[in-house]
C-alpha angles and dihedrals in degrees: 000000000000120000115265115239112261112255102197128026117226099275111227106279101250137205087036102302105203104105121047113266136197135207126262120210152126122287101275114249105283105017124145102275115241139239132174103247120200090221123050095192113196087335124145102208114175100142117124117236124255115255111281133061111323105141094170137050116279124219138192100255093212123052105188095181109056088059102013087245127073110270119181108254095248089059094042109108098190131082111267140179120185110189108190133211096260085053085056105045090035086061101032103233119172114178127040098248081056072067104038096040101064090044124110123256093008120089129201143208137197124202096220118305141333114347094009123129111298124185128182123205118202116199094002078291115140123277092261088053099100146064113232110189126183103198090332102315115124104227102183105135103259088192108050124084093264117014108235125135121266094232092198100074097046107096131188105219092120097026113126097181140341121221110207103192103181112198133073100299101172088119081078109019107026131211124029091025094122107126094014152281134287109207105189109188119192131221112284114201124238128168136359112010118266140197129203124170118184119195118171123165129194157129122000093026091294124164127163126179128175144171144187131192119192148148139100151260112205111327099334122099139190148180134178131167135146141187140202131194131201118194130168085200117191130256115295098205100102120243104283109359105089104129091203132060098238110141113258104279132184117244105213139194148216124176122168112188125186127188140169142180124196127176134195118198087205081183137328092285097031120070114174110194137184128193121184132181137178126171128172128188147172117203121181113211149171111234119182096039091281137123106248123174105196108027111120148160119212117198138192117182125187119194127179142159143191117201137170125201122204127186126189146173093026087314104313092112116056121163132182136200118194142177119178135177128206118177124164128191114211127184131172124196125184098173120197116282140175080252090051111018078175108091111219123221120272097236108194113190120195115197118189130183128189121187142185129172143155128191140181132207118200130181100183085169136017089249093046132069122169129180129194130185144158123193132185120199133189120200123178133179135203108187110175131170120211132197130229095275096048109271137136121242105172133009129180126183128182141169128190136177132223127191128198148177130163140176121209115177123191112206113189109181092167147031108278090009129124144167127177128179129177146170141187138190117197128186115219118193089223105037104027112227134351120193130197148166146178140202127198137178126185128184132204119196098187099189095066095020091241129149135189120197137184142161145157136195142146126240133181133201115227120224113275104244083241088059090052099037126009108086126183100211081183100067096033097253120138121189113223119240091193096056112143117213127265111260132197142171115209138176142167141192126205156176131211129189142205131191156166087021097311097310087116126038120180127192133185125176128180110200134180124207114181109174121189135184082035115181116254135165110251138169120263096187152339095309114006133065132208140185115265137168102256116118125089126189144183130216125190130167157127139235125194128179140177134205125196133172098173090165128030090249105040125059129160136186127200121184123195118191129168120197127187109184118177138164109240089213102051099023081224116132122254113267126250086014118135112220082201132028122171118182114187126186134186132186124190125177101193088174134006121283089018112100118189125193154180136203123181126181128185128186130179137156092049111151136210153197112238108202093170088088136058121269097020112249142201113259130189102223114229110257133242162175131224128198124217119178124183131188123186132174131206090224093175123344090263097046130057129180122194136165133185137189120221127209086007108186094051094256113176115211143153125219110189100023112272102023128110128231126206122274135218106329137172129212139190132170144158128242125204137191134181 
């Protein structure tokens, strides 16, 4: 593929930069109002404060997803990170894995540039491990292999706040909660009507631009934005490793995402809401380790959700109906080439997700919460493959229904005291029934804010309906209709500080993961292979952070976890797991309205698969830290300019084994609101 013309050179970096810089502004319309809480929790706050007096950390009050109803933080028994919409502009994040990458107990990887595969791992679990839901709507991809969400397209242009809740969660979400759940909720409008428009250009032909109207008039709200991003990229094939002779090339991307929001306060008991979300993308990429100019995956997701809320008895009843709808679109093209004369099939997937619950929250008594919920979803999957002219050559479909209900009940007898336990069957058409639970205890002693939290469950993942059904007879590999779910058992212990009035907060947390019928792939004969449950593994680890804002204008957050991952069976380490992982942010304000910052990340113990020699063999990666460094300026209250450099001090790098990362970059850009 030949390089696209650039379409915007890097702009002059404005307001100095030379050191990294983060944006300073007002709480966005609808956001989670704030309180200084004299416990964090498990909460990773590295946000700067907003000009004006703020001499202690500030938290979100309310956590939804750790309880699927909204708990106040110093109740709340589960690791948790909330990360808000000024942490996210102030730093300048624009995909979801810029968040979840520089959180604690959770690691990243990126298949070489903008738009390419990229996996989380959460607790040293698998990719498919976790529950990523946008307002509600479980976004985890029904029609690839796994299941697990592509990080990369998911863009943050209408995100309010993301709850990161670490720890086997299936009593409330089901299957795929193993190591945890990401709930990612978007800007609701309120009040006048606003207008902001972002536009930032840089290195490797990259330019993003996104916007977002909202507000309301009575009691109907609304928000819609939208973003698009344009990147050259770079080619993903790592220096040196390319197995073929194809002349360097660069691996571009395109991704347009729209989204909306609208509300309706039917009365003061009775919300009707509506969220809606489409994205569509083309990413050109190297697999197999080999240049390849014209290989590429085109996606279009469609996401939207119903809901009803419904609140009795001065608010200790609250009920709420949902349907949602997820689909996603995948294709996959590798034309013919003078590299690979062989066309490759055109594979289409086709991933779709109903779903329908209903859930009630109910506080009888101050001391006692209790919520109750059942759930039925429906995925289906076309997977077909085409030939050069057109034709299909193979074609698998396949439904299947899951049932659900839980109970999850919060007792609190004393101030700062808290217990939860919970439990959930779900009935599954291939498998038959999974049960799980979960129990939980936090403590809050307020005279010395400290606070001492615990809690232990158990969570399974369900087979991808391309594990159980889709075959490839060609290549001699056969799904297996009889897979068991994946099982684990999981629990964690762990200590939060505050001190000097609130101006340092410390955290520390020890968990445990042992997963067991895990899915692998086997022979099944001489000359074919299948997937069976055979592989067992072990995580243990620890994550420690700290959070200091020792001045009003200067804040910063480092973050410490250890992970040892390991197969029982094999005794070899799980692969694209850090041993060490260190995140450090820091925030300055010199003057009112400029914001400086730093962000350094450092990874090391990361193992890989080398399958440049025969046999393959395990390899530790070599470790390393990369530099990023943002600048923005309040020019007027209406205009904003800000710039970053990424990978600041030029480190070169490689994720998954053989693909690139991007080098040294430099981005500016302009924000406007109206």
């Amino acid at each position: 593929m030949t390089p696209a013309r650039s379409l915007l050179s890097p702009i002059a970096l404005a307001a100095g930069l030379g050191l990294s810089f983060a944006q300073a502004q007002q709480a966005p319309p609808g956001a989670t109002p704030t309180v200084t809480l004299p416990m964090p929790g498990a909460v990773s706050i590295a946000q700067a404060a907003p000009p004006g007096p703020a001499p202690a950390i500030t938290l979100p009050d309310l956590v939804v997803g750790a309880d699927r109803t909204p708990v106040p933080m110093s109740l709340v028994n589960a690791s948790v990170t909330v990360v808000r919409r000024e942490e996210i502009e102030r730093r300048q994040w624009r995909t979801l894995n810029d968040v979840l990458g520089q959180s604690p107990g959770i690691s990243t990887t990126n298949s070489g540039g903008p738009g390419k595969t990229t996996q989380l791992f959460m607790r040293g679990l698998n990719a498919n491990h976790s529950v990523v839901l946008i307002d509600g709507v479980r976004v985890n991809d029904p029609s690839s292999v796994n299941g697990a969400v592509n990080l990369a397209h998911l863009r943050l242009e209408s995100v309010d706040r993301v709850e990161i809740v670490r720890g086997p969660m299936s009593t409330l979400y089901g299957s795929d909660a193993l190591g945890g759940v990401i709930n990612i909720i978007t800007r609701k409008g309120s009040g006048r009507p606003t207008a902001t428009l972002t536009v930032e250009g840089g290195s490797y032909g990259t330019v993003n631009a996104d916007g977002l109207v909202s507000g309301s008039y009575g009691p109907v709200s609304f928000a819609f934005g939208g973003s698009a991003t344009i990147s050259d990229g770079f080619s993903a094939v790592a220096d040196g490793r390319s197995t073929n002779r194809a002349p360097i090339e660069f691996d571009g991307y395109r991704n347009l995402s729209l989204n909306g929001r609208l509300g309706f306060d039917v009365t003061d008991w009775l919300k009707l809401q509506w969220f809606g979300r489409y994205a569509r993308t083309l990413t050109h990429y190297d697999a197999s380790r080999a240049e390849d100019p014209n290989r590429y995956e085109t996606t279009n997701a469609l996401s939207t959700r119903v809901q009803a809320d419904v609140e009795l008895w001065d608010g200790r009843s609250k009920t709420m109906l949902a349907w949602s709808f997820y689909e996603t679109n995948r294709r996959d093209v590798d034309e013919a080439d003078p590299f690979n004369t062989v066309f490759t099939p055109d594979s289409r997937n086709r991933g779709r997700r109903m779903q329908l619950e209903a859930t009630t929250s109910l506080t009888p008594f101050e001391m006692i919460n209790v919520v109750v919920g059942v759930d039925a979803r429906r995925e289906s999957l076309l997977s077909e493959n085409f030939n050069a002219t057109g034709g299909r050559t193979s074609s698998a479909a396949a439904a299947v229904w899951t049932r659900g209900a839980f109970f999850n009940a919060r007792f609190t007898p004393l101030d700062g005291l808290s217990f939860t336990a919970g439990t959930r069957l779900e009935n599954h058409d291939a498998f038959g029934t999974a049960a799980t639970w979960r129990l939980g205890a936090s403590y809050l002693l307020r005279e010395t804010d400290t606070k001492v939290r615990g809690s232990v469950g158990t969570a399974f993942k369900a087979p991808n309906l391309d594990q159980l059904y889709v075959s490839f007879p060609a290549f001699n590999f056969f799904a297996n209709p009889n897979l068991r779910p994946e099982r684990s058992t999981g629990f964690e212990v762990g200590i939060d500080q505050k001190l000097f009035g609130g101006k340092l907060a410390l955290g520390a947390t020890v968990f445990h993961n042992s997963v067991s019928d895990l899915i692998q792939t086997s022979s099944c004969g001489t000359s074919c292979s299948t997937l069976t449950n055979v592989a067992e593994a072990r995580v243990d680890g620890i994550e420690l952070s700290l959070d200091a804002r020792p001045f009003e204008n200067l804040n910063f957050h480092i973050d410490y976890t250890f992970t040892n991952a390991h197969n029982l069976r094999t005794g070899a380490p799980l692969l694209n797991r850090p041993r060490h992982q260190v995140n450090l942010h820091a925030n300055w304000q010199p003057l009112a309205g400029w914001w400086l910052g730093a962000g350094l990340a450092y990874r090391r113990g990361r193992y890989e698969t080398d399958f440049s020699t025969f046999p393959s063999r395990t390899v530790e990666m070599a470790g390393y830290t990369t530099l990023r460094l943002t600048t923005s300026y309040d020019i007027a209250e209406w205009l904003q300019v800000f710039g970053r450099l990424e990978n600041a001090t030029d480190t070169y790098y490689e994720e998954p084994l053989g693909f690139r990362t991007a080098r040294f970059s430099a981005y500016a850009g302009a924000r406007v609101r109206y």
